[in-house]
ZAMIVEX-50930 format. One record per residue: residue number from 1; residue in one letter; x, y, z of N, C-alpha, C in turn. Coordinates in nm, 4 decimals, m for minus. Example, Ala and Ser with C-alpha at 12.3 -4.5 7.8 and 13.67 -1.06 7.14 Angstrom:
BEGIN
SITE  nr rest      nxx      nyy      nzz     caxx     cayy     cazz      cxx      cyy      czz
SITE   1    A   1.3190  m0.5690   0.7800   1.2300  m0.4500   0.7800   1.3200  m0.3300   0.7800
SITE   2    S   1.2850  m0.2250   0.7080   1.3670  m0.1060   0.7140   1.2900   0.0030   0.7870
This chain:
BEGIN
SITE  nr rest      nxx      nyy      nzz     caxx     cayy     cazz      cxx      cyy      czz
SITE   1    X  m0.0088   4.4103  m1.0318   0.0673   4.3806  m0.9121   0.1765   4.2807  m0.9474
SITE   2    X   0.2610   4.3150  m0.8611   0.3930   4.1810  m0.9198   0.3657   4.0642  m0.8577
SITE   3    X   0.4291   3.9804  m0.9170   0.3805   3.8111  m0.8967   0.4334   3.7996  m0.7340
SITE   4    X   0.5738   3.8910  m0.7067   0.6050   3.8510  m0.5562   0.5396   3.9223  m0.4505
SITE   5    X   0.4827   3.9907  m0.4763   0.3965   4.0626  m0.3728   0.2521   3.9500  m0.3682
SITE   6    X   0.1973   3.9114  m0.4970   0.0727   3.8088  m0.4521   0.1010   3.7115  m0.3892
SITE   7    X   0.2371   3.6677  m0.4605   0.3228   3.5039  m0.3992   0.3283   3.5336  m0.2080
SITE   8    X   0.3960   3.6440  m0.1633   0.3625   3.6413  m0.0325   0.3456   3.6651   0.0205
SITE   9    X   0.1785   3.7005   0.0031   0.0237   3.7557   0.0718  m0.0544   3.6202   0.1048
SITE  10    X  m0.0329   3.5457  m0.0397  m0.0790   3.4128   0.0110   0.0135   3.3225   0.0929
SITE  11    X   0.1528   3.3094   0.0946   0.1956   3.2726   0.2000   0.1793   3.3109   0.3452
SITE  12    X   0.1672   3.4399   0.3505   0.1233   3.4924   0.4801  m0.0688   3.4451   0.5158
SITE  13    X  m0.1054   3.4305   0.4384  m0.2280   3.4330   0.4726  m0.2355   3.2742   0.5138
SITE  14    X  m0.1736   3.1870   0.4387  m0.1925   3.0295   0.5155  m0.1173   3.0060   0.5981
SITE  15    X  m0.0251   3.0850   0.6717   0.0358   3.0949   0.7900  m0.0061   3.1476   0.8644
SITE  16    X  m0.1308   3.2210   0.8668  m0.1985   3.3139   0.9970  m0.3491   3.2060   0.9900
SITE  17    X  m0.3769   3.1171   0.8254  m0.4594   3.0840   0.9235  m0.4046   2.9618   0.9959
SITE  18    X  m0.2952   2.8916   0.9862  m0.2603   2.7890   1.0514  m0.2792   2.8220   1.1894
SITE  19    X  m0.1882   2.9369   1.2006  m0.2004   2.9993   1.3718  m0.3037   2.9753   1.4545
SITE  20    X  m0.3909   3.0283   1.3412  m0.5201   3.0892   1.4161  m0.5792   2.9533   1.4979
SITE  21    X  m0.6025   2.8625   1.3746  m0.6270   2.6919   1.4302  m0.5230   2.6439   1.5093
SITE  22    X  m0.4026   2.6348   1.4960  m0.2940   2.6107   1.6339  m0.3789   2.6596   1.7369
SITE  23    X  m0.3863   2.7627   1.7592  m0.4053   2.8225   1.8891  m0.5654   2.7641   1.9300
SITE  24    X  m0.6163   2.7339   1.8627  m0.7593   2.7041   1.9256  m0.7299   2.5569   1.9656
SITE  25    X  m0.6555   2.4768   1.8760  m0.6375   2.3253   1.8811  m0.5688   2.3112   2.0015
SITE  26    X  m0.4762   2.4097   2.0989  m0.3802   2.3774   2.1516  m0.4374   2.3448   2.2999
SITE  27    X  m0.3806   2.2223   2.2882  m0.4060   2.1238   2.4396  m0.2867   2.0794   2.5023
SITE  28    X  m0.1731   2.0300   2.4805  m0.0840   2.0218   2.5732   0.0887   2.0645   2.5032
SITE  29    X   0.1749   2.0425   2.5529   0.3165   2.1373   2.5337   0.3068   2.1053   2.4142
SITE  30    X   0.2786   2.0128   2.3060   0.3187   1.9518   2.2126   0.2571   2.0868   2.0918
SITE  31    X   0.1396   2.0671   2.1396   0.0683   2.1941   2.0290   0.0976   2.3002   2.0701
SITE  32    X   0.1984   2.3453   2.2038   0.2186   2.4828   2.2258   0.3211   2.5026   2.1374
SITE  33    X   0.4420   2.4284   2.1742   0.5271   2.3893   2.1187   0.4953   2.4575   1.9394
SITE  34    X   0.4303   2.4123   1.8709   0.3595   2.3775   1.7174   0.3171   2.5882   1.7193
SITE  35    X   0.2410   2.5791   1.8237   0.2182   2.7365   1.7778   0.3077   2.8184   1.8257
SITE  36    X   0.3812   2.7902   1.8750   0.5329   2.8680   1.8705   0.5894   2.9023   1.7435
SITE  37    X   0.5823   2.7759   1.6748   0.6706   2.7808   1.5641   0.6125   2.8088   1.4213
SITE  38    X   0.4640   2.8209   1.4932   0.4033   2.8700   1.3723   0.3889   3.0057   1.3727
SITE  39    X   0.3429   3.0639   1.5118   0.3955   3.2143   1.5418   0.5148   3.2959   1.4684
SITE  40    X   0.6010   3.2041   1.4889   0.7311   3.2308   1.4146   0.7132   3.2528   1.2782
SITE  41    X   0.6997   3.1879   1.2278   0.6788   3.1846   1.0580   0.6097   3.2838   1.0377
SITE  42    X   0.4585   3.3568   1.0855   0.3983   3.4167   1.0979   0.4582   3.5480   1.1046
SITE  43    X   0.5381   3.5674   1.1681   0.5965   3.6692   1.2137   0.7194   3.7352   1.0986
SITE  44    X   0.8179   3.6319   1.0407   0.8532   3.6712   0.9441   0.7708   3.6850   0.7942
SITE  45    X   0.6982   3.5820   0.7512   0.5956   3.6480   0.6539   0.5620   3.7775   0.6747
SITE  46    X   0.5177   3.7795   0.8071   0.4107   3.9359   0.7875   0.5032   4.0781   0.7574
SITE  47    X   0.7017   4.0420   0.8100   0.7527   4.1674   0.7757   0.7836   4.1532   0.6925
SITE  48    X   0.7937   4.0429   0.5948   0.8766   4.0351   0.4582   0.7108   4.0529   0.3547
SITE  49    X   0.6065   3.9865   0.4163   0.4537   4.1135   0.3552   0.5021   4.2351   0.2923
SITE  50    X   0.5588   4.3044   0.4374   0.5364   4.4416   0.4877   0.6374   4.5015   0.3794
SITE  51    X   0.7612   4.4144   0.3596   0.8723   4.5074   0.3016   0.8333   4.4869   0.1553
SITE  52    X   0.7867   4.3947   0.1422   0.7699   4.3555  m0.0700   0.6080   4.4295  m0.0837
SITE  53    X   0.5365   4.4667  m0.0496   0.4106   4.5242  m0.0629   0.4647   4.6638  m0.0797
SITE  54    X   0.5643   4.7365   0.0712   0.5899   4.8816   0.0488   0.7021   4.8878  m0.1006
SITE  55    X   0.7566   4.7929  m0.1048   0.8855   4.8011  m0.1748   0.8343   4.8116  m0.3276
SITE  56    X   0.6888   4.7163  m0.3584   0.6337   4.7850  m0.5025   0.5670   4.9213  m0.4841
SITE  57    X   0.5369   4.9908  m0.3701   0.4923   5.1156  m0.4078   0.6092   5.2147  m0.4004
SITE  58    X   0.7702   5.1270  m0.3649   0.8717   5.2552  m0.4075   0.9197   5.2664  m0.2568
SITE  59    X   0.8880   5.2344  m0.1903   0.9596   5.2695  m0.0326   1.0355   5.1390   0.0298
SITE  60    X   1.1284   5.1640   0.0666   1.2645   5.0778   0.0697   1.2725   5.0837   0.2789
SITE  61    X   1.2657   4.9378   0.2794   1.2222   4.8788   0.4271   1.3249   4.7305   0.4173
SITE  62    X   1.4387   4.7592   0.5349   1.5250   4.6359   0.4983   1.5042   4.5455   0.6358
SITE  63    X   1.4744   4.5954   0.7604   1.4445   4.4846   0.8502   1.2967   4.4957   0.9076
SITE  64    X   1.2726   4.3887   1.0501   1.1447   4.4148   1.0804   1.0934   4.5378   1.1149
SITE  65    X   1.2185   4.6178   1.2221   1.2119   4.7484   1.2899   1.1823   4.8940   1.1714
SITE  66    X   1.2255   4.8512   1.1167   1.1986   4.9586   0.9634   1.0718   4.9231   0.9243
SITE  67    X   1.0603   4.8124   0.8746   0.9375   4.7961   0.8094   0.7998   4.8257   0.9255
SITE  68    X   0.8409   4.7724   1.0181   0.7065   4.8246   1.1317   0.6574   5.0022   1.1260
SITE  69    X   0.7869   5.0149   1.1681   0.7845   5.1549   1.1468   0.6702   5.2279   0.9973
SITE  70    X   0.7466   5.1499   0.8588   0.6795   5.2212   0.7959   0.5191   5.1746   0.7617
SITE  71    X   0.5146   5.0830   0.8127   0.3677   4.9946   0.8156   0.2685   5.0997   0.8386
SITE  72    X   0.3431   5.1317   0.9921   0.2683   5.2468   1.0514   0.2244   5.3599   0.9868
SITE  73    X   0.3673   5.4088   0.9470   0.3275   5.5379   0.8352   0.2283   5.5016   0.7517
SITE  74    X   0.2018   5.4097   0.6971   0.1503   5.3331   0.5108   0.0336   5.3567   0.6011
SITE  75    X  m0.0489   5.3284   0.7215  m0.1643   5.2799   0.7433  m0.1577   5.1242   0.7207
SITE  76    X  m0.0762   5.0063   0.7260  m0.0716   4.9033   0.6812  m0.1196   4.8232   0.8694
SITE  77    X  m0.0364   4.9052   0.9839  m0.0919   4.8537   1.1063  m0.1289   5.0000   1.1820
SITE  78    X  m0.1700   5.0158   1.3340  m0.2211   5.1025   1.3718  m0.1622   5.0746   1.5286
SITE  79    X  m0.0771   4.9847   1.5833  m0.0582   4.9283   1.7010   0.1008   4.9153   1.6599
SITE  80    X   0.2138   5.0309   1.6996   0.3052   4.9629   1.6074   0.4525   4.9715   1.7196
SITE  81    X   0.3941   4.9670   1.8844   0.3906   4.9154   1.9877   0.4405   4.8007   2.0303
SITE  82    X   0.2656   4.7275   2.0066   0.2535   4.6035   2.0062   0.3584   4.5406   1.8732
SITE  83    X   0.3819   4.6076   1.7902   0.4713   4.5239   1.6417   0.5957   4.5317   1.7176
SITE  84    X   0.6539   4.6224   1.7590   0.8025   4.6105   1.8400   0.8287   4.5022   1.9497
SITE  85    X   0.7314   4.4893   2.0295   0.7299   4.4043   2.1047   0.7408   4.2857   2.0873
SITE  86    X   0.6775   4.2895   1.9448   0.6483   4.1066   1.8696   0.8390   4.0835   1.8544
SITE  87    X   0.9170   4.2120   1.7953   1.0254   4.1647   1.7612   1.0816   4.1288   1.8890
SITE  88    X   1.0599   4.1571   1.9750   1.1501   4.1430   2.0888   1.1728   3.9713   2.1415
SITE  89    X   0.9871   3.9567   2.1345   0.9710   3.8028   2.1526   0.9839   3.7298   2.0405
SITE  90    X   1.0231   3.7241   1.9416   1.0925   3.6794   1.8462   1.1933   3.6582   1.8935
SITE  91    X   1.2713   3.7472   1.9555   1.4328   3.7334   1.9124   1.4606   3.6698   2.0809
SITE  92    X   1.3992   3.6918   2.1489   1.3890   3.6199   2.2627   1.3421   3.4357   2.2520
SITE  93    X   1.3243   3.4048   2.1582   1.2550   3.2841   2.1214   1.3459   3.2136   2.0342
SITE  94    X   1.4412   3.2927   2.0276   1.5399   3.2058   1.9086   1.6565   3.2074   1.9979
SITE  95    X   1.6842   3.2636   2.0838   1.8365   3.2373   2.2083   1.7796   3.2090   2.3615
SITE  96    X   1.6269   3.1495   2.4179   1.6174   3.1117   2.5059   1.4867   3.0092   2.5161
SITE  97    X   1.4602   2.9368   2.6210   1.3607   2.7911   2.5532   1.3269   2.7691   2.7728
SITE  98    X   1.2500   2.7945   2.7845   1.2151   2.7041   2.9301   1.0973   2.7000   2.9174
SITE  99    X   0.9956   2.5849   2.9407   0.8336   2.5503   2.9453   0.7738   2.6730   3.0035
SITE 100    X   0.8318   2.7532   3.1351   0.7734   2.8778   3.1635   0.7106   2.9639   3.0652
SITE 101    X   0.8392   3.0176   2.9987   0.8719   3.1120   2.8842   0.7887   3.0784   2.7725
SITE 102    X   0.7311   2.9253   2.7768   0.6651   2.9296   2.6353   0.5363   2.9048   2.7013
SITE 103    X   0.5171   2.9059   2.7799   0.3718   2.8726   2.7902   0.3646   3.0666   2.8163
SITE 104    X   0.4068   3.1480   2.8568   0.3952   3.3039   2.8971   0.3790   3.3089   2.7375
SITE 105    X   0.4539   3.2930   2.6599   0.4719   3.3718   2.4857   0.3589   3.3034   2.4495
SITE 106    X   0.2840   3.1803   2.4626   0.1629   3.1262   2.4042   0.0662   3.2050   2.4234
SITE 107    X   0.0483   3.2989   2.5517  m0.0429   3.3375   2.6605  m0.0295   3.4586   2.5090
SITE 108    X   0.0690   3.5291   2.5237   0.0977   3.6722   2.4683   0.0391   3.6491   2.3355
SITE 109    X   0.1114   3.4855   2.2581   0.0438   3.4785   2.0957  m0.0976   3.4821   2.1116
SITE 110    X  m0.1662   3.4479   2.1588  m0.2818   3.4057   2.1881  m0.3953   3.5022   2.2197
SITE 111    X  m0.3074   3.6327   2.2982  m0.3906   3.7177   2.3743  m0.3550   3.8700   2.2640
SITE 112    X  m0.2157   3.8490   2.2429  m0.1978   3.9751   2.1481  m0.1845   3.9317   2.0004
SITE 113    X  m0.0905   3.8973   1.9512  m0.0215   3.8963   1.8330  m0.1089   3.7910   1.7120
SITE 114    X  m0.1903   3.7104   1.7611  m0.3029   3.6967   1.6536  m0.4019   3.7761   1.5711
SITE 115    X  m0.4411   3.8843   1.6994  m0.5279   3.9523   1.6284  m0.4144   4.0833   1.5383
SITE 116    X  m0.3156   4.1467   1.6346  m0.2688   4.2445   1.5104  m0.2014   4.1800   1.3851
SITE 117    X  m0.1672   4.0552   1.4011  m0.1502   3.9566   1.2804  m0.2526   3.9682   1.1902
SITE 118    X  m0.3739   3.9284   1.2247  m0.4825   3.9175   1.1074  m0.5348   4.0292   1.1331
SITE 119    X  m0.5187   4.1442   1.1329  m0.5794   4.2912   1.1523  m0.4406   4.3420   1.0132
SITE 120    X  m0.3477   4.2758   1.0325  m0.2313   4.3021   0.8614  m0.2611   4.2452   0.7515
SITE 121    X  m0.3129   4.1002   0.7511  m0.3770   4.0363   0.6642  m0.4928   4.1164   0.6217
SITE 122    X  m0.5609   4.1223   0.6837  m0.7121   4.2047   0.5907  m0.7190   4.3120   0.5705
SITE 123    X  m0.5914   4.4389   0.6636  m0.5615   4.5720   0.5501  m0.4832   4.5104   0.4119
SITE 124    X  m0.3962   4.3998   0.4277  m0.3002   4.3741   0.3059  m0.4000   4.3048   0.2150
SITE 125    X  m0.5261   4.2397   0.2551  m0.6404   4.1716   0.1638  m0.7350   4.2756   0.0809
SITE 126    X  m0.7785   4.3840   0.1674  m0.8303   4.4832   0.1148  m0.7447   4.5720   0.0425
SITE 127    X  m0.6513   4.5668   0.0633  m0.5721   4.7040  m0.0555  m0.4955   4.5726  m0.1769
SITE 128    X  m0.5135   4.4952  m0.1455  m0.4588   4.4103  m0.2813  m0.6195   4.3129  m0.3301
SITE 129    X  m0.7264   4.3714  m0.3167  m0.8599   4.3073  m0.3599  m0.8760   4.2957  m0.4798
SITE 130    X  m0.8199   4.4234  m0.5603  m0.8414   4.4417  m0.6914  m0.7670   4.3899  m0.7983
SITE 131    X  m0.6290   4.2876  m0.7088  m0.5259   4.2357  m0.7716  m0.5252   4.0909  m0.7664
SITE 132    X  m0.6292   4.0856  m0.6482  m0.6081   3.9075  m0.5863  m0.7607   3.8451  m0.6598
SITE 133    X  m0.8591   3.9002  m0.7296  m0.9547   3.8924  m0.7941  m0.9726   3.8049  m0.9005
């Protein structure tokens, strides 16, 4: 396996579990705030995962919307729905900000996008087992 595909599997993987603990830790705007922005990070790891994982088996994925797409195809996610949607609130999160809006996207990180987050991590853990060993 190439060194940049292990290099960021493990970046993705200590960014989902940060999340994961954000979100349980989170008690007032301050830690929402925190898993916002860890969401975020989260969110680009997992497509730049998506594009350097497909990109050593030969298939060429240049943004998130592509790479979701071919995730899907790969078997890499199974919800690829819910992955479009993530871009939306992404990109909604980088040109608008009201306490409403983030406490609703906490609700959504919290209720959706953790688990198909770490549901990518442990197909991308199990098909790179024999490399991460």
């Amino acid at each position: 396996m190439r060194e940049r595909v292990k290099r960021t599997f493990f970046d993705f993987e200590k960014a989902i579990q940060n999340l994961k603990i954000a979100v349980e830790k989170a008690v007032d705007d301050l830690d929402i705030d925190g898993v916002i922005k860890r969401f975020e990070l989260c969110y680009e790891l997992s497509w730049k995962a998506i594009r350097i994982y497909l990109e050593d088996l030969g298939i060429i994925c240049k943004n998130p919307r592509e790479c979701f797409k071919q995730a899907k195809i790969n078997g890499l996610i199974e919800d690829e729905i819910t992955w479009m949607e993530m871009i939306e609130t992404r990109n909604r999160l980088v040109h608008e900000y009201s306490a409403e809006f983030s406490r609703e996207i906490f609700e959504e990180i919290k209720t959706k996008y953790v688990k198909i987050l770490e549901d990518l991590y442990k197909t991308l853990k199990e098909r790179l087992s024999d490399e991460l060993a």
